[in-house]
VOMAR-132179 format. One record per residue (C-alpha): x, y negated, z. Coordinates in Angstrom, 2 decimals. Layout:
<nodes>
[[X; Y; Z]]
...
</nodes>
This chain:
<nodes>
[[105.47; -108.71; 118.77]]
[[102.46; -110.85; 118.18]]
[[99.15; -109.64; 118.64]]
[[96.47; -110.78; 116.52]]
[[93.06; -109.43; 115.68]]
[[93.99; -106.32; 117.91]]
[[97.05; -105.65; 115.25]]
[[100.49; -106.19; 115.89]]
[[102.85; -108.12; 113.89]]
[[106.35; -108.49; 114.45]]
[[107.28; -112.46; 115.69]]
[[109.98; -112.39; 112.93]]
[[106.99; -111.04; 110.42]]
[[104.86; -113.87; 111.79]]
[[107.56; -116.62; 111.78]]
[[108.05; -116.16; 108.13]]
[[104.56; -115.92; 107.09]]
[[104.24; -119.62; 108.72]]
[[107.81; -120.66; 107.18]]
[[106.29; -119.63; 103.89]]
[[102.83; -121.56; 104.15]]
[[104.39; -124.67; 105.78]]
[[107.96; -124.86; 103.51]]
[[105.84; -126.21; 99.73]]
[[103.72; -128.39; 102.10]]
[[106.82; -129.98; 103.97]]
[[108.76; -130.61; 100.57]]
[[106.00; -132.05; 98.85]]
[[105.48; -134.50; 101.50]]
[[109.39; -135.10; 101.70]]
[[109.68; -135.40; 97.73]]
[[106.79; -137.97; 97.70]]
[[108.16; -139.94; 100.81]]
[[111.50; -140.66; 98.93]]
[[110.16; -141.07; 95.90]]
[[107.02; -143.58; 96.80]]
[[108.65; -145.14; 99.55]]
[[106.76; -143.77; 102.07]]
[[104.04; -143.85; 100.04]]
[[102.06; -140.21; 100.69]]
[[98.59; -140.71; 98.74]]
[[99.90; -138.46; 95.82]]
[[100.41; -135.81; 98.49]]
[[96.50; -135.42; 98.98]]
[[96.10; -135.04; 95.21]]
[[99.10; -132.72; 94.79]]
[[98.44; -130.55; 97.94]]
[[95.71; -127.92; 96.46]]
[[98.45; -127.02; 93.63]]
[[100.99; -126.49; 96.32]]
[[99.03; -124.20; 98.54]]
[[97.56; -122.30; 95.56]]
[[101.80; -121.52; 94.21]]
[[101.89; -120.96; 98.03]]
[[99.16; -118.32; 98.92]]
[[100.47; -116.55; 95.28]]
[[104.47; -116.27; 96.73]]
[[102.66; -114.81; 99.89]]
[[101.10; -112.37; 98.08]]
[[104.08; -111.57; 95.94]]
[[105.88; -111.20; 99.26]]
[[103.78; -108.53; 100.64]]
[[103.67; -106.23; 97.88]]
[[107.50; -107.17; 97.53]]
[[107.39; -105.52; 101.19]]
[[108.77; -108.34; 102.62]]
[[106.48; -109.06; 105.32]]
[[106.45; -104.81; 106.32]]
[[107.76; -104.21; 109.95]]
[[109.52; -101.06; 108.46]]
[[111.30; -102.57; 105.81]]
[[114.95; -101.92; 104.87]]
[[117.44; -104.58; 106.29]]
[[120.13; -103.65; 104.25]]
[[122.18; -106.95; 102.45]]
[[121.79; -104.94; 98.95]]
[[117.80; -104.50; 99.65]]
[[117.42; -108.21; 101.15]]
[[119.74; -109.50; 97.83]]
[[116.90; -106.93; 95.05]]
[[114.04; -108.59; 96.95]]
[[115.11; -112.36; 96.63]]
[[116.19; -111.67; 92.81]]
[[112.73; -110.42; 92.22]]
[[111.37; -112.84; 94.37]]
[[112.86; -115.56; 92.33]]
[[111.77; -113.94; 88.72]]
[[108.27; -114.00; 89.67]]
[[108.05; -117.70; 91.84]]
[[109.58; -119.35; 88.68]]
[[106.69; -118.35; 86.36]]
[[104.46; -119.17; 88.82]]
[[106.08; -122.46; 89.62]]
[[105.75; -123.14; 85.75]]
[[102.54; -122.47; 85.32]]
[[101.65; -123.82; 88.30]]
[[103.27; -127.48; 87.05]]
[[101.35; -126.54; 83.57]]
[[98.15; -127.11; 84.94]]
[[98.82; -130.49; 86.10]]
[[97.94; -133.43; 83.35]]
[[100.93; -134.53; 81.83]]
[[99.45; -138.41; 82.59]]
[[99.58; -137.35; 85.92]]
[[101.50; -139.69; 87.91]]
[[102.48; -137.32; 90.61]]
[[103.65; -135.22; 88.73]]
[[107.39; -135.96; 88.91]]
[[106.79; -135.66; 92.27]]
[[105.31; -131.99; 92.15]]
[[108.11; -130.76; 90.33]]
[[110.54; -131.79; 92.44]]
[[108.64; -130.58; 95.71]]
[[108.14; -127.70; 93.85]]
[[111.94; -126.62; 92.49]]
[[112.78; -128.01; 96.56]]
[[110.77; -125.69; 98.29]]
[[111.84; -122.71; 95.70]]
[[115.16; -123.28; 96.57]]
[[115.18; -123.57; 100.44]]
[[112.84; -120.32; 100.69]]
[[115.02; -118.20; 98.65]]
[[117.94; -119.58; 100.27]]
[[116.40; -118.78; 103.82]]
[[114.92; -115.79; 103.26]]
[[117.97; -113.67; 103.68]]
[[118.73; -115.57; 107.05]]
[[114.89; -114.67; 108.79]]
[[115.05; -111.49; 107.37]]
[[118.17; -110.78; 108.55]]
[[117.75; -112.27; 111.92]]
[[119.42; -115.45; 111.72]]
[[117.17; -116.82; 113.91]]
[[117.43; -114.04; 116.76]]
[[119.05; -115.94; 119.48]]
[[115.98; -118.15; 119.47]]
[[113.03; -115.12; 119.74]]
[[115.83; -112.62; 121.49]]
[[114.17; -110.69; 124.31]]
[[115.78; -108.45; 126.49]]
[[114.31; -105.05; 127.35]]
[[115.24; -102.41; 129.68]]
[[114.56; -98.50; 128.74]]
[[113.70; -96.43; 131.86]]
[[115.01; -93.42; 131.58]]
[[117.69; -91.40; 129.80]]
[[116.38; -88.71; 127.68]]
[[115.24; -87.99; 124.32]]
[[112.24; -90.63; 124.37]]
[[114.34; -92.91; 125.97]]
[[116.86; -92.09; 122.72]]
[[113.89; -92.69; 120.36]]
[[113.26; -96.07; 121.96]]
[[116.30; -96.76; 121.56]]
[[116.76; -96.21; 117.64]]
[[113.49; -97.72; 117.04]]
[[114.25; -101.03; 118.39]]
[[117.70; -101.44; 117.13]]
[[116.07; -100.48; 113.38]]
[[113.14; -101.96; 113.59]]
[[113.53; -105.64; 115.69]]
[[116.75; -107.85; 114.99]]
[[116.11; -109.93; 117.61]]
[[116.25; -107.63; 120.56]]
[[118.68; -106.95; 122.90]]
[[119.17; -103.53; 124.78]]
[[120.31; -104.51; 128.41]]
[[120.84; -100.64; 129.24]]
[[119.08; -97.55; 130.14]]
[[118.20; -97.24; 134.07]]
[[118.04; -93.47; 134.94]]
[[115.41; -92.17; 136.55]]
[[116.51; -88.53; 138.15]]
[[119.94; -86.88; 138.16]]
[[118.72; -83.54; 136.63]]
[[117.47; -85.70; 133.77]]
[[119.03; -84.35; 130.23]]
[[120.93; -87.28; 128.72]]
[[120.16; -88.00; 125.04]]
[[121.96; -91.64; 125.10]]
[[125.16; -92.96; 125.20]]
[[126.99; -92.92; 128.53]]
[[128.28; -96.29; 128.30]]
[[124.95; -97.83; 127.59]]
[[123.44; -96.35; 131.18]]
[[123.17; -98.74; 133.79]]
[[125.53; -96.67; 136.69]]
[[125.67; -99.93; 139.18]]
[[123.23; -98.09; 141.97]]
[[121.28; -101.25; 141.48]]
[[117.41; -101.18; 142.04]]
[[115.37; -101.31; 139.16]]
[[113.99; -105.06; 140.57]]
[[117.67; -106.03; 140.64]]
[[118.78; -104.45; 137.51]]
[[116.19; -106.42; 135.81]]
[[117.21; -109.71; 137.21]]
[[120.75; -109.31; 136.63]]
[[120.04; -108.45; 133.06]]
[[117.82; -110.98; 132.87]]
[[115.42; -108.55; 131.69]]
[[111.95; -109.64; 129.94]]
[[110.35; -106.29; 129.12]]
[[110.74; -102.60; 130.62]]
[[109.53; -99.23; 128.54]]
[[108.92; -96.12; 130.85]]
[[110.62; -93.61; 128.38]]
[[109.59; -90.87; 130.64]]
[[106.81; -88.26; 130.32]]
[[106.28; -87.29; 134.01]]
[[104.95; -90.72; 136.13]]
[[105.59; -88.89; 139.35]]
[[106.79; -91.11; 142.09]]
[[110.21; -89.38; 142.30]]
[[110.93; -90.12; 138.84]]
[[109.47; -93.63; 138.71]]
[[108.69; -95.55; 141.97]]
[[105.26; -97.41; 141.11]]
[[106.23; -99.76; 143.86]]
[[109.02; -100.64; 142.31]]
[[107.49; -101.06; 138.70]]
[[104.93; -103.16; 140.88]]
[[107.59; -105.63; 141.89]]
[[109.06; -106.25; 138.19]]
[[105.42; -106.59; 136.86]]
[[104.73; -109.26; 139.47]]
[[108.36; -110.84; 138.57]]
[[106.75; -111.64; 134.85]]
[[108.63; -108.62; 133.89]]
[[106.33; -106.92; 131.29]]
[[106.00; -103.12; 131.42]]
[[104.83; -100.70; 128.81]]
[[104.82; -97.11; 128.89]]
[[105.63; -94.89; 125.73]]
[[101.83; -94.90; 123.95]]
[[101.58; -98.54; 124.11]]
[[105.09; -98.99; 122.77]]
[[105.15; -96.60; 119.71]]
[[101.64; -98.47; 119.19]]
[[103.05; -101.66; 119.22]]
[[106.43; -101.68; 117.62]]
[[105.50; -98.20; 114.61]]
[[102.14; -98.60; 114.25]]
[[101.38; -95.41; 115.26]]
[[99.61; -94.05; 118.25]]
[[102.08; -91.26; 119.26]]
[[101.17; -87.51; 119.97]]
[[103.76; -86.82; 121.85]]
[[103.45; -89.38; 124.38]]
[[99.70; -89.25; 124.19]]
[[97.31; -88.25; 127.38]]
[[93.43; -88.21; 126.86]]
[[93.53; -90.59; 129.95]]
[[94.69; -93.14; 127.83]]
[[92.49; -92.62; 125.16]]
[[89.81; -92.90; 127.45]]
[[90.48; -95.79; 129.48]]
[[92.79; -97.93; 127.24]]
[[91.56; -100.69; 124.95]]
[[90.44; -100.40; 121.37]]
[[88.47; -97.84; 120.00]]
[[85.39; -99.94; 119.41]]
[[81.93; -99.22; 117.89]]
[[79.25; -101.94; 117.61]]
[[76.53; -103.35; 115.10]]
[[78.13; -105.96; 114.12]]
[[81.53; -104.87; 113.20]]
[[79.36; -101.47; 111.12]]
[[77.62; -104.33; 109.48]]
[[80.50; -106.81; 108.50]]
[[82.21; -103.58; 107.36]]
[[79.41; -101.94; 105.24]]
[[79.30; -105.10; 103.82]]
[[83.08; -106.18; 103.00]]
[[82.75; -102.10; 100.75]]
[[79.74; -103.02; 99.29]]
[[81.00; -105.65; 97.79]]
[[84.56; -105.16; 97.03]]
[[83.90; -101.44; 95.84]]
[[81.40; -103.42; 93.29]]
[[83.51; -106.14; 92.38]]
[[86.27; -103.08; 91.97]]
[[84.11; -100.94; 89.57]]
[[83.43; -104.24; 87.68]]
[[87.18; -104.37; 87.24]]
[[88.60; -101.20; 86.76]]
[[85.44; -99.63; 84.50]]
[[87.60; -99.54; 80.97]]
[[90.42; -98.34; 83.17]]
[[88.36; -95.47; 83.86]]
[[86.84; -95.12; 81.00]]
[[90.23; -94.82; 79.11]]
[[91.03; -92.33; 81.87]]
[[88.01; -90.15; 81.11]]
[[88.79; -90.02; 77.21]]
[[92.41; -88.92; 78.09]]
[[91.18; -86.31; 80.28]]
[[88.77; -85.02; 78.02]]
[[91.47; -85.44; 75.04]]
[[94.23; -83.36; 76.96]]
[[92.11; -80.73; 78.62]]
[[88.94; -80.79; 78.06]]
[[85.43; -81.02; 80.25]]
[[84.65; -81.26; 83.12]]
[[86.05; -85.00; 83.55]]
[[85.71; -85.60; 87.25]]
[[86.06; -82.95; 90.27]]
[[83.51; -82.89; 93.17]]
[[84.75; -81.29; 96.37]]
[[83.43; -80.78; 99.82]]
[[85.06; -83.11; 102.56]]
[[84.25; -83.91; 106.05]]
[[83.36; -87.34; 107.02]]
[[81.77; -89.61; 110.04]]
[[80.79; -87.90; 112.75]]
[[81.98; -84.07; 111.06]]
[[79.21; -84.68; 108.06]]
[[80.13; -82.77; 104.74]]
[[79.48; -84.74; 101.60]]
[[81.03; -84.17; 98.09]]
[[84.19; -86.55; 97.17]]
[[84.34; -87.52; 93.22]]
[[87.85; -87.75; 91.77]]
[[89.01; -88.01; 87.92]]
[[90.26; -84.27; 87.60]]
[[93.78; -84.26; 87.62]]
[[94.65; -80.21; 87.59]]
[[93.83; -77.69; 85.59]]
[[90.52; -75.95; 85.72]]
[[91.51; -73.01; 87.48]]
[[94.32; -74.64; 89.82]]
[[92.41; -72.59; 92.77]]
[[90.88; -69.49; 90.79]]
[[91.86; -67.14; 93.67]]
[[89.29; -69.44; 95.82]]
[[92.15; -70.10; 98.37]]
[[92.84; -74.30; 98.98]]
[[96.53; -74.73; 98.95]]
[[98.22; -78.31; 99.41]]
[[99.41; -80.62; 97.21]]
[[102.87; -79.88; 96.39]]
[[105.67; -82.26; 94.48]]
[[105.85; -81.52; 90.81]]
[[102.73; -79.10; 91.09]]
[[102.34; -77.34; 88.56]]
[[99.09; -77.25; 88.83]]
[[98.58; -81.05; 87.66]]
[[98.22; -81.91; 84.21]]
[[100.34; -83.99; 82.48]]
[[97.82; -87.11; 82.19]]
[[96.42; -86.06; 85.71]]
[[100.34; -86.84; 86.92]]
[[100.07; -90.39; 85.42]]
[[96.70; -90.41; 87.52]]
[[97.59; -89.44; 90.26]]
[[101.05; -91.66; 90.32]]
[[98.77; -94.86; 89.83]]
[[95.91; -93.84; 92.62]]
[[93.56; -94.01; 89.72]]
[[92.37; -90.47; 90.00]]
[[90.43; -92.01; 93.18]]
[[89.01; -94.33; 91.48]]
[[85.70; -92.62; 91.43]]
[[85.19; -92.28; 94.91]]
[[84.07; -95.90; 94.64]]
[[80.78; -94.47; 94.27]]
[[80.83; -92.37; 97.34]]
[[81.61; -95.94; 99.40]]
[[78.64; -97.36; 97.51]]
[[76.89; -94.26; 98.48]]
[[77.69; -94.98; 102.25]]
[[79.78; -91.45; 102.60]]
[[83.12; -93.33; 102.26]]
[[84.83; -96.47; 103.34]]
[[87.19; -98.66; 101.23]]
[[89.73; -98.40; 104.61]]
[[90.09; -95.50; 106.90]]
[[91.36; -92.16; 107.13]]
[[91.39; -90.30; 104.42]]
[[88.76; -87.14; 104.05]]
[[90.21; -83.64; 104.77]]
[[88.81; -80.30; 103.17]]
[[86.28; -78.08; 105.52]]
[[89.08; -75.46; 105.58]]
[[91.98; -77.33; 106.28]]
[[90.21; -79.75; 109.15]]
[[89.19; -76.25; 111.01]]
[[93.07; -75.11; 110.33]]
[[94.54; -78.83; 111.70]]
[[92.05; -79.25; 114.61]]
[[93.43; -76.17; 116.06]]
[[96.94; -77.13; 115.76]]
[[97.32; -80.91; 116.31]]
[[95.88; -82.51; 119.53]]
[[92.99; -85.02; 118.94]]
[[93.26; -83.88; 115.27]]
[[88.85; -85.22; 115.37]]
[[89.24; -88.30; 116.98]]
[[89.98; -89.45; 113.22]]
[[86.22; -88.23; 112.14]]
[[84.98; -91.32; 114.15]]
[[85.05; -93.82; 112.02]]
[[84.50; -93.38; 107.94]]
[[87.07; -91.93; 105.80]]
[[88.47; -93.93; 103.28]]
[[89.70; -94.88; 99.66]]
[[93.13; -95.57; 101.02]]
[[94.06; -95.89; 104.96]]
[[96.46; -96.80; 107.93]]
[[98.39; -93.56; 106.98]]
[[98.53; -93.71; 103.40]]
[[100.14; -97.07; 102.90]]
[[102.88; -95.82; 106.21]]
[[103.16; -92.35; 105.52]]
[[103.97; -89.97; 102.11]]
[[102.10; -87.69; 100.97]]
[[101.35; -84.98; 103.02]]
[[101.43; -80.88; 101.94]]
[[101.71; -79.39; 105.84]]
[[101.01; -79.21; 108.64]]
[[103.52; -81.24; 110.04]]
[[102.86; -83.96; 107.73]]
[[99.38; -84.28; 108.79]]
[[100.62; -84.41; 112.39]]
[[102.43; -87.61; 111.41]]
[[99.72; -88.82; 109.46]]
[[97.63; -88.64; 112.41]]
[[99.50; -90.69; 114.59]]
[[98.68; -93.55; 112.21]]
[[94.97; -92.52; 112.01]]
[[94.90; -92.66; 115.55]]
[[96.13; -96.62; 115.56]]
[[93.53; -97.65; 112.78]]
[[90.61; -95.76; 114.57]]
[[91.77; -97.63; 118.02]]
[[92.25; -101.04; 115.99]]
[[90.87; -101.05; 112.87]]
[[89.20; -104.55; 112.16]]
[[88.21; -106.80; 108.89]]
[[91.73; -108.44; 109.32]]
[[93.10; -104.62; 109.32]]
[[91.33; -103.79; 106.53]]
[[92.69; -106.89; 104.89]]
[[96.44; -105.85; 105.56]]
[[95.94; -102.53; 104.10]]
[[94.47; -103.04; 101.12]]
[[97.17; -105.74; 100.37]]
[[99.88; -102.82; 100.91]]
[[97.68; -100.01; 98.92]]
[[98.22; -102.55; 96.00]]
[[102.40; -102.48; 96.76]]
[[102.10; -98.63; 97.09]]
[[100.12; -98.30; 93.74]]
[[102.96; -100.43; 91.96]]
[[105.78; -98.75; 93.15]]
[[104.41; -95.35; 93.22]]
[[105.20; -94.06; 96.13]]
[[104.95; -90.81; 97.83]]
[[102.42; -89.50; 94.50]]
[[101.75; -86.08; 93.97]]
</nodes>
């Protein structure tokens, strides 16, 4: 994992980020070389064509979900994303080339750089997604301990990172339960300083709750640290490899002393001015959307257009949220908030369409104008239900720190929530934006709202 602007990125998300940025560039040059003799003046002149196909592939890719450290490594998913991939970078290519004067004299050479680096990416992407280049980024780690976190390490790195390798799992007590497989636990009485070097082990993760020194010798820990062995206990790794800051591995003592979770003038300023003016820019593009959206409304069920309800924001402050309504006037006429259910029938049928698209939010553009709202954060809970969650779920109002937002952390890694539970898991990912949300965060997020809102997923 690769750590940059306090967010983590996977080194095989990274490595084909660069491969996509540098592949047009290198053929171009390589195209032009053979054709010019060595030649390369064209390239200057052909380069801002190149890197403008380029940056529009990358963004393809993301919505595509390419670049996700989630995303499904099956050969059938990898085989739909390069088809699609393909269907849209051809177009592109085209109209890319179409630009170009047809007196042009380079431009021979763009098309051939052009169909060259097409053909290489597409061919390559199913190797780096799939890990053909493992053996040269494989790490070996070492999971301490042999319970169920140590079992949920486990599945999370051989699902999420192709190019690790599990060296074992080094128990930590006799009486501990044992959630893994037998033949992956390291039974060679070895120290844990030993075990590493045999295994030629470069990380360890302390899968255990209880830190006591009977269940893990700091002095021992102490030694493999010093070895450049790096160690990371269960927060920082469900932080680093999900996204997520884990509640069930979670002490406030972490919270308290670990990194992140900063508040300054600066980064308030940048921020409020990054939803100032997108959110404008936004309305300025989306205004006949919603304007169609409020004739529909009005056309299928009548007035009131938009729905105004009480959230809680920054700091616990209640201001009024504006949505398109999407429900039927009465959807709460015994006065008792309910969640959000799958095929509610509470929902309209054009408030479905609405709410499938994100556009019913739409309006709440106005509250980030307003300063209530944020285009990025977590997103703003009813009075009723924040009193209910807080008094279930751990640190539920840690997430009130910051300013809620149009779309968030959670929204764009989680479905839909309608319990409890779901807002527990929600929360998790609340938890990692408030500790490391940043512009570049923001960025990331809004680029995978955009993916979400295409595809659909997890509407109500």
């Amino acid at each position: 994992m690769v750590r940059i602007f306090s967010h983590w990125l996977r080194a095989n998300t990274l490595f084909q980020m660069v491969f996509d940025l540098v592949l047009p560039c290198l053929a171009l040059v390589l195209t032009v070389a053979w054709l010019d003799r060595g030649d390369l003046r064209s390239v200057w002149v052909a380069l801002p064509y190149v890197l403008l196909l380029t940056l529009g592939m990358m963004v393809v890719n993301t919505l595509l979900g390419v670049y996700q450290r989630d995303s499904d490594h099956s050969v059938a998913r990898t085989l739909a994303r390069v088809i699609v991939c393909f269907l849209l970078a051809a177009p592109m290519a085209y109209g890319m080339v179409s630009l170009v004067p047809r007196s042009a004299a380079w431009r021979e050479e763009l098309e051939l750089a052009v169909l060259l680096a097409l053909g290489v990416m597409v061919t390559m992407r199913g190797c780096v997604v799939h890990g053909g280049f493992a053996p040269l980024l494989s790490r070996h780690i070492m999971v301490l301990g042999t319970g169920a976190e140590a079992a949920m390490v486990g599945q999370s790195l051989m699902r999420l990172s192709p190019n690790v390798r599990i060296a074992g799992f080094y128990p930590v007590r006799s009486d501990e339960a044992i959630h893994v497989a037998h033949d992956r636990i390291l039974t060679d009485n070895l120290s844990l300083a030993d075990a590493t070097r045999r295994f030629k082990v470069d990380e360890i993760i302390v899968a255990v709750r209880e830190r006591r020194t009977d269940a893990v010798s700091i002095h021992e820990l102490l030694e493999c640290r010093l070895a450049g062995v790096r160690v990371l206990d269960l927060s920082s790794y469900f932080e680093r490899a999900l996204g997520q800051v884990r509640l069930d591995s979670l002490r406030a003592s972490w919270l308290i002393f670990g990194e992140g979770f900063r508040q300054g003038l600066v980064r308030t300023v940048v921020k409020r001015l990054f939803d100032v003016i997108a959110a404008t820019l936004l309305l300025g593009v989306f205004w006949p959307l919603m304007l169609l959206s409020a004739l529909l409304i009005v056309l299928e069920s009548g007035f009131p257009i938009f729905y105004c309800q009480e959230r809680v924001g920054q700091g616990g402050r209640l201001f009024r949220v504006v949505k398109f309504r999407s429900m039927h006037s009465d959807a709460e006429h015994d006065g008792k908030p309910r969640w959000a259910a799958c095929n509610d029938a509470r929902v309209t049928r054009v408030g479905r369409v609405l709410r499938r698209l994100r556009i019913d939010e739409l309006p709440q553009l106005y509250n980030v104008l307003k300063g209530d709202m944020s285009l990025v954060g977590p997103r703003p809970e009813r009075p009723y239900f924040v009193t209910q969650l807080t008094r279930e779920i751990p640190f539920y109002a840690a997430r009130h720190s910051v300013k809620p937002g149009l779309t968030g952390w959670a929204q764009v890694r989680y479905r839909y929530g309608e319990s409890v539970e779901d807002a527990a898991q929600k929360l998790q990912y609340d938890l990692y934006y408030v500790k490391n949300h940043t512009l570049f965060l923001d960025t990331v997020i809004l680029f995978e709202t955009v993916g979400v809102v295409l595809t659909g997923a997890g509407a109500r």
